[in-house]
N, C-alpha and C positions, 0 to 999 in steps of 0.2 A: 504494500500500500504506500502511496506516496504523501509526500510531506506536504501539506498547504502553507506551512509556517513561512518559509521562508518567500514564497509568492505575496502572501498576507504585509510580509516587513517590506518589501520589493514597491508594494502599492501604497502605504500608509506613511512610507516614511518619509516624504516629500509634504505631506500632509503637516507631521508634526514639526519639521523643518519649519516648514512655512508658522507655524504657532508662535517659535520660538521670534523667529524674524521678528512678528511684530507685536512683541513683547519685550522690545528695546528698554524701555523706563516704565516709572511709576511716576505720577503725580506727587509732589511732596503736599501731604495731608495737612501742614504744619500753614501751608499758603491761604488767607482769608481774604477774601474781598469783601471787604470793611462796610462800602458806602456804596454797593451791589452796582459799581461804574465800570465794571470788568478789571482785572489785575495782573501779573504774572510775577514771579519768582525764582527766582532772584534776581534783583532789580540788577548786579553787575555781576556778571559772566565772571570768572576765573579768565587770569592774560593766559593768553595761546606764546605757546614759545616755537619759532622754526626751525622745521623740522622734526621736532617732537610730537607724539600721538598725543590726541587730544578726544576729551569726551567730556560732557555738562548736560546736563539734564532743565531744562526750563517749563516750569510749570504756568499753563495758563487757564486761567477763568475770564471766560467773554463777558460783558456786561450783558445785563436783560433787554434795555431799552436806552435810547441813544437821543439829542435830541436834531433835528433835520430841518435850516431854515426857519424855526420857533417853532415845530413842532416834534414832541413826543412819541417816538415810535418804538412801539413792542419790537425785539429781538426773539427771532425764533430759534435760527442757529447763524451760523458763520462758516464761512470755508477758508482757505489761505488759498490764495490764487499765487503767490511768490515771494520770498525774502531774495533780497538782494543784498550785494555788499559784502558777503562771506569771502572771510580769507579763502586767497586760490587752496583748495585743496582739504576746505573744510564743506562736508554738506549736513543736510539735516532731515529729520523722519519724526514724521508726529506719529502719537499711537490712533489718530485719527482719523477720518475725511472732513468732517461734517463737529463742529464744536458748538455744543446747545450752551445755553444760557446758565450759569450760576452750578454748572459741572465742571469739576478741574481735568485737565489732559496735560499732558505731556510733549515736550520737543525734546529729540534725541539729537544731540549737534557731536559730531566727533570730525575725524579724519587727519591728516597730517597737513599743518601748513606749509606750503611752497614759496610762498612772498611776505615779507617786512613789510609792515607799516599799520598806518591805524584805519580803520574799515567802519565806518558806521553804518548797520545795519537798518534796513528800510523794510517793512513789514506791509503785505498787501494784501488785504482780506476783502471780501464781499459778503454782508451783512444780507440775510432774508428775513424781512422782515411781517410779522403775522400783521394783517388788515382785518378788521370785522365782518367787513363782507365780501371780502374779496381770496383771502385763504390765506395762502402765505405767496407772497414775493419775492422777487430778487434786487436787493436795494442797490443804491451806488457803491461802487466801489470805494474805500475808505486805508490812509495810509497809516 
């Protein structure tokens, strides 16, 4: 009689590979958004050295509701459409797609840098916003 075991670990383990992937960070629990205006954690990254491996964990909580032209709009979730500005040779992985309101997640930033200097990071997300009668939408894009 033949074995299934090793057929069964042949198919599944790509499976649990893919688990661990993206299961890079954890949220640090420790992170409050105070004044429910969205937040992240911690406010200054650890300095990158070049050529040395690098890895930081940054926790974010989106706000709920935002205000647009003087008016007050519900936050349903958020997406990151792109950061920019990462040292050549550093990328990053959220445990995410889609970041709902007043839920902590995670950004996994590592990699080895390639280039000196100072880099200010720009952050580019697209807010959807819920409507009353309308459902949820896709709001501006926001930096």
């Amino acid at each position: 009689m033949k074995s299934f075991i090793p057929y069964i670990l042949f198919f599944c383990l790509p499976l649990l590979t893919g688990i661990q992937v993206s299961a890079q960070c954890e949220p640090d629990t420790s992170c409050i958004d105070v004044n429910k205006t969205g937040t992240f954690c911690p406010e200054n990254l650890p300095d990158v050295i070049l050529g040395e491996p690098y890895e930081a964990v940054l926790t974010v909580i989106p706000p709920s509701e935002f205000e647009f032209e003087g008016v007050r709009l519900d936050i349903a979730y958020i997406e990151i459409d792109s950061v920019v500005n990462f040292p050549p040779g550093i990328t990053y992985t959220a445990n995410a797609e889609k970041f709902y309101a007043g839920t902590a997640y995670c950004v996994f930033i590592s990699g080895t840098p390639t280039q000196a200097g100072k880099f200010a990071l720009k952050l580019y997300v697209t807010p959807y916003i819920r409507y009353p009668l309308f459902g949820i939408l896709k709001g501006p894009q926001a930096i």
